[in-house]
TORTORZA-85579 format. One record per residue (C-alpha): residue number from 1; x, y, z. Coordinates in nm, 3 decimals, decimal comma. Example, Ala and Ser with C-alpha at 12.3 -4.5 7.8 and 13.67 -1.06 7.14 Angstrom:
<pts>
PT    n       px       py       pz
PT    1    1,230   -0,450    0,780
PT    2    1,367   -0,106    0,714
</pts>
This chain:
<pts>
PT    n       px       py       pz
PT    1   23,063   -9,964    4,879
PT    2   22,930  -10,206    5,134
PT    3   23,006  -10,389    5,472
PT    4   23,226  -10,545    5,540
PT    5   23,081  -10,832    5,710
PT    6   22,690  -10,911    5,816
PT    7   22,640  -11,174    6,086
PT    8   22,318  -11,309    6,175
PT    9   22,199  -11,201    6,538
PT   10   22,026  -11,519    6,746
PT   11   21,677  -11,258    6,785
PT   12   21,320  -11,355    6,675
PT   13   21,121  -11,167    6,462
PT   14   20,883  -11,261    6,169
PT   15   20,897  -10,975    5,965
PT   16   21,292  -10,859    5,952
PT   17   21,626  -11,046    6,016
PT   18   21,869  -10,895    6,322
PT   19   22,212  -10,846    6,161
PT   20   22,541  -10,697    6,325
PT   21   22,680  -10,493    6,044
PT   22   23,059  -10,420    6,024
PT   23   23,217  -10,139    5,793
PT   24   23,560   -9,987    5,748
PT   25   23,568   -9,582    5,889
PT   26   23,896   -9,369    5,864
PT   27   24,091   -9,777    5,881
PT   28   23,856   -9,862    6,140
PT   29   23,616  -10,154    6,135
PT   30   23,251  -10,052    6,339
PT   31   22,978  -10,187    6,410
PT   32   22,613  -10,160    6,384
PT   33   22,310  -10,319    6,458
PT   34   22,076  -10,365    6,198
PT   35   21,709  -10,430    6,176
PT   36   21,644  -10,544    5,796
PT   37   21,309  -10,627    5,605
PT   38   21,269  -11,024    5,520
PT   39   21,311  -10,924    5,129
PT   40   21,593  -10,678    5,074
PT   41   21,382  -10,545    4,765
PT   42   21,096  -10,410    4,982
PT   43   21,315  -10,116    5,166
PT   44   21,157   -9,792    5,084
PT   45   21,291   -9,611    5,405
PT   46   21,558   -9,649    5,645
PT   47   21,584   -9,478    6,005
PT   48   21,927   -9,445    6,150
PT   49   21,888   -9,451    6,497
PT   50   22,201   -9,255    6,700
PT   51   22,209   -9,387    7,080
PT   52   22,290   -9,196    7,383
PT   53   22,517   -9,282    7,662
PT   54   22,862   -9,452    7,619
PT   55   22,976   -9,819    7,631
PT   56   22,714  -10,031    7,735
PT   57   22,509   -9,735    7,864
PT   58   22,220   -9,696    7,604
PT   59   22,406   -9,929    7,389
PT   60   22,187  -10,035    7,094
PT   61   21,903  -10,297    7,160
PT   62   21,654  -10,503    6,960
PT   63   21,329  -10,352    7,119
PT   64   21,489  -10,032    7,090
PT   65   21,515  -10,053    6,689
PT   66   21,213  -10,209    6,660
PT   67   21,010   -9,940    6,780
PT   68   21,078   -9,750    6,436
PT   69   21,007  -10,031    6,211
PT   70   20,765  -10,191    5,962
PT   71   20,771  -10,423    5,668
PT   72   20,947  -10,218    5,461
PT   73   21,163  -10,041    5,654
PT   74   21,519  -10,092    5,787
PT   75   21,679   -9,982    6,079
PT   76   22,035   -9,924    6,208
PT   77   22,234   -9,807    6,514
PT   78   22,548   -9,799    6,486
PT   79   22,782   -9,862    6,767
PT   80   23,057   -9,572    6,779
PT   81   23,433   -9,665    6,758
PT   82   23,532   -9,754    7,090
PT   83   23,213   -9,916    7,158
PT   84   23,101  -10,276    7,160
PT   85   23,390  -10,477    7,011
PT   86   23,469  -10,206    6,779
PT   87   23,781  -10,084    6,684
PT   88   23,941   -9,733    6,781
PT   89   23,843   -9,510    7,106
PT   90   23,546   -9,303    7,144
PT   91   23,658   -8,937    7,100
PT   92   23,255   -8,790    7,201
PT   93   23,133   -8,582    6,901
PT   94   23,477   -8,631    6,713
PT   95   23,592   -8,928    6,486
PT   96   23,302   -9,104    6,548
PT   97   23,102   -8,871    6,362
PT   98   23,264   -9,021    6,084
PT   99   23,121   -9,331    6,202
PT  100   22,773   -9,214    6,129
PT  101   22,852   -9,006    5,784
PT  102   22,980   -9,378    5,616
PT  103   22,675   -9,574    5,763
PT  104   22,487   -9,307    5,625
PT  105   22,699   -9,311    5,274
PT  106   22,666   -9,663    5,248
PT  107   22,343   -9,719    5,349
PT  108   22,236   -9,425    5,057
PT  109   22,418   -9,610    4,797
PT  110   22,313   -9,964    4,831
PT  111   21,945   -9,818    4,868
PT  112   21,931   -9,502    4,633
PT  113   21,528   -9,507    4,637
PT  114   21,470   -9,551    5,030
PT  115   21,378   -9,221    5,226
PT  116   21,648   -9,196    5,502
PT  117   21,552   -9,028    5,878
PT  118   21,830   -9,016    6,133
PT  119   21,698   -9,073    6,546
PT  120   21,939   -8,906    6,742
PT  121   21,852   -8,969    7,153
PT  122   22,042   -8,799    7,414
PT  123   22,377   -8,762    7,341
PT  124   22,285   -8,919    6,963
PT  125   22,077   -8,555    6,957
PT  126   22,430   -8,391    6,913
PT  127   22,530   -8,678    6,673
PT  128   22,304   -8,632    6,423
PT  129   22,320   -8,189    6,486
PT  130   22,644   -8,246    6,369
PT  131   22,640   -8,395    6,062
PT  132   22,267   -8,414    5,920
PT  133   22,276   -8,098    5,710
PT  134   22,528   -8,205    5,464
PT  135   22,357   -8,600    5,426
PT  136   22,162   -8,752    5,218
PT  137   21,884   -8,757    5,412
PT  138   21,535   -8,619    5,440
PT  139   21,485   -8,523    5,826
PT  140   21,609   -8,545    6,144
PT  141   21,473   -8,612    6,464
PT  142   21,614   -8,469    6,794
PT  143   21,505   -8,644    7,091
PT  144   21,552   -8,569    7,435
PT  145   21,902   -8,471    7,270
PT  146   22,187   -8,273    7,388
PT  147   22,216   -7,949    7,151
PT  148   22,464   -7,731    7,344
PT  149   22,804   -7,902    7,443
PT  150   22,857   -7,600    7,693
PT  151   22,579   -7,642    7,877
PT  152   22,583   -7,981    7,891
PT  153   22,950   -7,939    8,072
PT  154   22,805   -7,699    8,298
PT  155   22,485   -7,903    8,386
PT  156   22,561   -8,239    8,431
PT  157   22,854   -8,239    8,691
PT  158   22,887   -8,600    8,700
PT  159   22,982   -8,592    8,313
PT  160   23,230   -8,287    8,374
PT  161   23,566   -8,538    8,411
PT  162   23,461   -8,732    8,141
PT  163   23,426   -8,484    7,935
PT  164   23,817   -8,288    8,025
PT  165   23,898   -8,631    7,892
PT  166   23,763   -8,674    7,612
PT  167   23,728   -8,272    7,492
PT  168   23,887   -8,067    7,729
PT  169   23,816   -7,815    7,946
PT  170   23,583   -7,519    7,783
PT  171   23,779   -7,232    7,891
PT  172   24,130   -7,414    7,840
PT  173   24,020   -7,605    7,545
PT  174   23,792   -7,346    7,386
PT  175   23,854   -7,424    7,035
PT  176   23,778   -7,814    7,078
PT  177   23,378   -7,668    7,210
PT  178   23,369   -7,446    6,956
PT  179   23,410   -7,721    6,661
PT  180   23,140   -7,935    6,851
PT  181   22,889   -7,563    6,815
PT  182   22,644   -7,783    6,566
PT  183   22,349   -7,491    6,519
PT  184   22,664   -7,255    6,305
PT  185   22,711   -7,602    6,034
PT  186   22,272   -7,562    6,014
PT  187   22,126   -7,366    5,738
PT  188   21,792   -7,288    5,620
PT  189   21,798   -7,556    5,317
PT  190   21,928   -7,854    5,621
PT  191   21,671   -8,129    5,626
PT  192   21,350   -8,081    5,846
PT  193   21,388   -8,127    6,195
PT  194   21,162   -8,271    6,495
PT  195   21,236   -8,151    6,788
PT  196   21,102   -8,407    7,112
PT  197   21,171   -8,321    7,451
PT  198   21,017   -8,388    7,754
PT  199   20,971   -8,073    8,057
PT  200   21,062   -8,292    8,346
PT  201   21,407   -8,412    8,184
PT  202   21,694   -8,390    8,425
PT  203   21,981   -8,540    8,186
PT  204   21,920   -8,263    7,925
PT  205   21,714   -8,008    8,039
PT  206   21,421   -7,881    7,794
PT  207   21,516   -7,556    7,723
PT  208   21,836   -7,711    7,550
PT  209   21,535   -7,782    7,281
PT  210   21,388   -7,420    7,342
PT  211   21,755   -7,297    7,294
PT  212   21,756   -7,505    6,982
PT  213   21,381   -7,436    6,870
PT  214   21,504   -7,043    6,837
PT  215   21,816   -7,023    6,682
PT  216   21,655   -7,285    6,372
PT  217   21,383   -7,023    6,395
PT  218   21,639   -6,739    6,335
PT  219   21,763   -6,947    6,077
PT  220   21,447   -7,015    5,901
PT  221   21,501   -7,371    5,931
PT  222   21,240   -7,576    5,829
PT  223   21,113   -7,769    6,183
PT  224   20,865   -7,835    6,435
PT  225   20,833   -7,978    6,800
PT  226   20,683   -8,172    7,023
PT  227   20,704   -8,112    7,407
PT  228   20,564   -8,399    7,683
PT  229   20,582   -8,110    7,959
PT  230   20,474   -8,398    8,241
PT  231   20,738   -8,600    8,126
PT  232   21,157   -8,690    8,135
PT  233   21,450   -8,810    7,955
PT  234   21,263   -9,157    7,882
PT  235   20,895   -9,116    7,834
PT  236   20,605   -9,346    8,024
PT  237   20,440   -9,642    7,820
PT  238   20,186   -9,405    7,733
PT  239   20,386   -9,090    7,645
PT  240   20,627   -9,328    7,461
PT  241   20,313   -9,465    7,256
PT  242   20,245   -9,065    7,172
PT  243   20,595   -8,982    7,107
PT  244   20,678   -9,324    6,868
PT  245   20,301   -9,254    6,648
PT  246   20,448   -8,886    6,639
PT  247   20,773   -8,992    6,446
PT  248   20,583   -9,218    6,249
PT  249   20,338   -8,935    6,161
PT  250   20,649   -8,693    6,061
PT  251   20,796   -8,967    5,878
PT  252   20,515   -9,052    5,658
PT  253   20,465   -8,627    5,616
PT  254   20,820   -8,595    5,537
PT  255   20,778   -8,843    5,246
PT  256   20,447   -8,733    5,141
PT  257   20,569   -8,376    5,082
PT  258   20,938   -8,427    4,945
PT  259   20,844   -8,687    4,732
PT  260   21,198   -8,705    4,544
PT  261   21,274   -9,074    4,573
PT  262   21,017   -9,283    4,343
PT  263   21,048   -9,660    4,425
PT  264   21,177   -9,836    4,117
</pts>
């Protein structure tokens, strides 16, 4: 198991090498864009980051991957079929969850040892909500994410004909909704989860994370949170400095405490 093909991406940076990562899903080659450590030996984790938006909206970026890294860890967003050169259509919380669940796959055999934590941001929130708990991964980190397709039809009217295209209506196309319901496929041994949000969000509205925060605590899921009440959907230099040490923080916690993946 392995890509396909790796090509060398013309960005400067001393400690890791910027690689566009292709891979075969469901006879579909995808991309990703991957942030990996000078010495391929010296991964001991590796954050999947899951972007929000669609087509060149929120599309993957260098200083957006880079934000999660250090010398020994690698990073990778992929691109969703449909997306930036890749093949297929994007079919919004679908096939392209698929997309994710190889990466994810691959990514786990090539580096057995590495602790794995999946980003998902805005509409990557969803991503990851819907395929995390049955990964081999060791948390997941919701941020600023969508958690309820429903009310993300009924609150963000501009997205409404985008998404009759691409799921359906909710009351005509019920059953399509109901598949994308992520909190039923969570249980109470799913990874740990960090839940970020920020009170002043208008693209997903914070108590889509309150919604969220209650049924994992109904469902004894393991989790915590970490609400910027003066922020929005993208925090401020120094909210984003809070928010990034905060993951890191969790990260390092997450490791410390699992503990089930020696380095060889």
């Amino acid at each position: 198991m392995d890509f396909i093909k790796v090509k060398k991406m013309p960005i400067d940076s001393h400690t890791h090498n910027f690689e566009e990562a292709t891979y075969q899903v469901d006879a579909l080659k995808v991309k990703a864009l991957m942030m990996m450590p000078k010495f391929k030996k010296d991964v001991k984790r590796i954050v999947v980051y899951l972007r929000g938006g669609k087509g060149q909206v929120g599309k993957d970026r260098a200083a957006r991957l880079m934000q999660f890294a250090d010398a020994h860890t690698l990073v990778i967003g992929p691109y969703y079929r449909g997306n930036n050169r890749c093949e297929g259509k994007d079919e919004f919380y679908h096939g392209d969850l698929n997309d994710v669940i190889q990466l994810i796959r691959l990514l786990h055999h090539q580096y057995p040892y590495a602790f794995i934590h999946m980003v998902g941001f805005s509409r990557g929130g969803f991503q990851g909500l819907l395929t995390f708990q049955d990964l081999p991964v060791n948390s997941y980190i919701i941020w600023g994410g969508v958690s309820d397709i429903f009310s993300m039809y009924e609150e963000r009217v501009d997205l409404r004909g985008m998404l009759r295209r691409m799921v359906g209506h909710p009351k005509k196309n019920k059953s399509a909704y109901q598949q994308r319901d992520a909190v039923r496929y969570i249980h109470k041994d799913s990874p740990p989860i960090l839940i970020i949000h920020g009170g002043k969000d208008v693209q997903v509205g914070i108590h889509q994370a309150y919604d969220l925060e209650g049924k994992l605590k109904r469902k004894s899921v393991e989790y915590q949170t970490f609400y910027q009440l003066k922020e929005g959907h993208v925090p401020r230099p120094k909210a984003m400095k809070e928010t990034l040490g905060k993951i890191h923080e969790w990260m390092k916690i997450i490791e410390e405490n699992q503990k089930i993946k020696p380095f060889p």
